[in-house]
N, C-alpha and C positions, 0 to 999 in steps of 0.2 A: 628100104621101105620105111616110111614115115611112122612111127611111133603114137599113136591115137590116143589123147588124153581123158582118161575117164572121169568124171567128176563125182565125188561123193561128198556126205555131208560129215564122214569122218576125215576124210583127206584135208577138207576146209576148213575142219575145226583143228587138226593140227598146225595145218600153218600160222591159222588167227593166234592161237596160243604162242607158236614161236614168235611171230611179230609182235604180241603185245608184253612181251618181258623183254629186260635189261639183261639178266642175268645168266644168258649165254647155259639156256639148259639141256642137260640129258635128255634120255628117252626117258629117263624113268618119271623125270619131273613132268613132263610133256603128258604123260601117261596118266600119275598120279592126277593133274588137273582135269581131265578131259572123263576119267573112269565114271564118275559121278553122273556126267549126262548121257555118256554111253556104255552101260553096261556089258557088253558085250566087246567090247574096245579090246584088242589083243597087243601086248606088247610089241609084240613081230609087226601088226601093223603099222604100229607106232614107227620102230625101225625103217620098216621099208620105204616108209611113205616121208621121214626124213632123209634120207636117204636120196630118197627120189628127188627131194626138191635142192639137194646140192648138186643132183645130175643133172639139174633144167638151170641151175644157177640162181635160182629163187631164196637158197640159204649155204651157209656152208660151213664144213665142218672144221672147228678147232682142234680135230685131234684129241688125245686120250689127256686131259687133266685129273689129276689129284685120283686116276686108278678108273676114270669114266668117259665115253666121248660126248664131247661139247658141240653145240651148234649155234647158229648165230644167222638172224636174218638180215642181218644188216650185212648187202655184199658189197656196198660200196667200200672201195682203200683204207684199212686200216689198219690197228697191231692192237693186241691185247696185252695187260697185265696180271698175271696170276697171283692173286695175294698169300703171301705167305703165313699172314695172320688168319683168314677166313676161311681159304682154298677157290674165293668168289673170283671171276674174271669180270674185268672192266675194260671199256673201249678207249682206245689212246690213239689220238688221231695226229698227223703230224708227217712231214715228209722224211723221217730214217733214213729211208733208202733212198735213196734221188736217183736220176738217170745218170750221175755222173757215177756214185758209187756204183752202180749196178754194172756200169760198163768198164768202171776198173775192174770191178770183181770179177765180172766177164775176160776180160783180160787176161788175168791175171791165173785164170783158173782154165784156159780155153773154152769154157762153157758158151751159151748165147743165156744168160740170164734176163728174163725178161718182166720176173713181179718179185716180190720178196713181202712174204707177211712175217712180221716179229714179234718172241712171246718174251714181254718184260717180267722180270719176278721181282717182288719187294711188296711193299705193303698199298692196300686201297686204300682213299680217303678216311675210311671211316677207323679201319685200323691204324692209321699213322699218329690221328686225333687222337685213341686211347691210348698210344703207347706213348705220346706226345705229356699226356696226362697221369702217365705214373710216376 
């Protein structure tokens, strides 16, 4: 049975929000922006409704950084960097993993590996700069 999408004007304001930042955020940031023009805004919804949209492939999730889960609308191929300076994530685009390594890894591991996303750690732009400057 086909799954029927409901449209709300909370559902659209969370995605608009996910889409209009870099900075790969929580629910809680998602939350905290959106509270103000919807009073009645529930965390839970926040969650589910992110949630929701890594199930439709509309964003997707990072995974637990720095003790929180991260999301990210940008689903096209890429890898992040967690900066060790900030705890901020940055997008790092680039081929890592190529279909050759993948399919040694496959190999090598009898797996069928078929994507690979990777989480770099070291410093963002802006922390290399200041530490570049001490």
């Amino acid at each position: 049975m086909e799954r029927k999408e409901h449209f709300s004007r909370k559902r659209a304001a969370i995605l608009e929000a996910l889409r209009g930042t870099a900075c790969h955020p929580t629910a809680d940031w998602v939350y905290g922006q959106l509270k103000p023009r919807f009073p009645d805004l529930s965390l839970g919804t926040v969650y589910r409704n992110l949630h929701y949209f890594c199930e439709t492939g509309q964003a997707v999730s990072l995974g637990v950084v720095a003790g929180y889960e991260r999301f990210d609308a940008r689903t096209e191929p890429h890898h992040h960097l967690v900066c060790a300076g900030c705890g901020g994530v940055v997008d790092v685009f680039g081929d890592v993993m190529g279909p050759k390594v993948l399919e040694e890894l496959s190999n090598a591991s009898g797996c069928k590996i078929e994507g690979a996303s990777v989480h770099f750690y070291g410093l963002c732009p802006e922390c290399a700069k200041q530490q570049k400057s001490e």
